[in-house]
N, C-alpha and C positions, 0 to 999 in steps of 0.2 A: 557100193552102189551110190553115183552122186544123181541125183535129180537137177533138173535143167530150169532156170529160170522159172517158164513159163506154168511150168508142174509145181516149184513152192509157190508161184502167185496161187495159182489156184488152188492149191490146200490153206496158204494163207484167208483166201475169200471164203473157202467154203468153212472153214473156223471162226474167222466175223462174222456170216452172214448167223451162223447157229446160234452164236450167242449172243447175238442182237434178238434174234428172236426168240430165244429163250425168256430174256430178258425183259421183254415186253410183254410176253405170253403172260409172265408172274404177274405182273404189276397190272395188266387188264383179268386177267381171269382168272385170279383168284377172287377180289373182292366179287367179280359175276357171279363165281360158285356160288360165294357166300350168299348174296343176296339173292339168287334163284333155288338154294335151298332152306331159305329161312322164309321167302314171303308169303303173305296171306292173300288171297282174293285171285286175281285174274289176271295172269300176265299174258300178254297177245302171244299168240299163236307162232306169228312171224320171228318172236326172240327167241323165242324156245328154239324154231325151225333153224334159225341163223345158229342158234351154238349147238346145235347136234349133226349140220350141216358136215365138219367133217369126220365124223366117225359113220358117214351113211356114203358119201362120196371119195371114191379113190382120188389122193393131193394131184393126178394130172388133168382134172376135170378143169376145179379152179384155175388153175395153170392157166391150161388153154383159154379159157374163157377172159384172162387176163389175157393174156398177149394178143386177144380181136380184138379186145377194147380201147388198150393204152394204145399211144400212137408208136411208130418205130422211131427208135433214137438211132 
């Protein structure tokens, strides 16, 4: 079975794009964990809402809402 160009570009991409954001996920939200499961007093309402945001919304909501806002390339 040989696959065509266009199909390894895009296993290619979808391979980069994973582990770019994997990568970034580590290095932003980890230290968040830590620091949202260790702190004392009152943290706004809004950070909490922002990092629970996706395990309450299926990933096509954001999606969407990206692609009305950024302009078309």
């Amino acid at each position: 079975m040989s696959l065509s160009n266009a199909e390894l570009d895009a296993i290619y991409l979808t391979i980069a794009l994973a582990s770019i954001t994997t990568v970034l996920l580590l290095i932003l939200g980890t230290p968040l964990a830590w620091w949202l499961s260790r702190r004392r007093g009152n943290v706004p309402a809004l950070l909490e809402a922002i990092v629970a945001m996706p395990l309450i919304l299926p990933p096509t909501v954001p999606v969407s809402y990206t692609h009305l806002t950024l302009p078309t390339i």
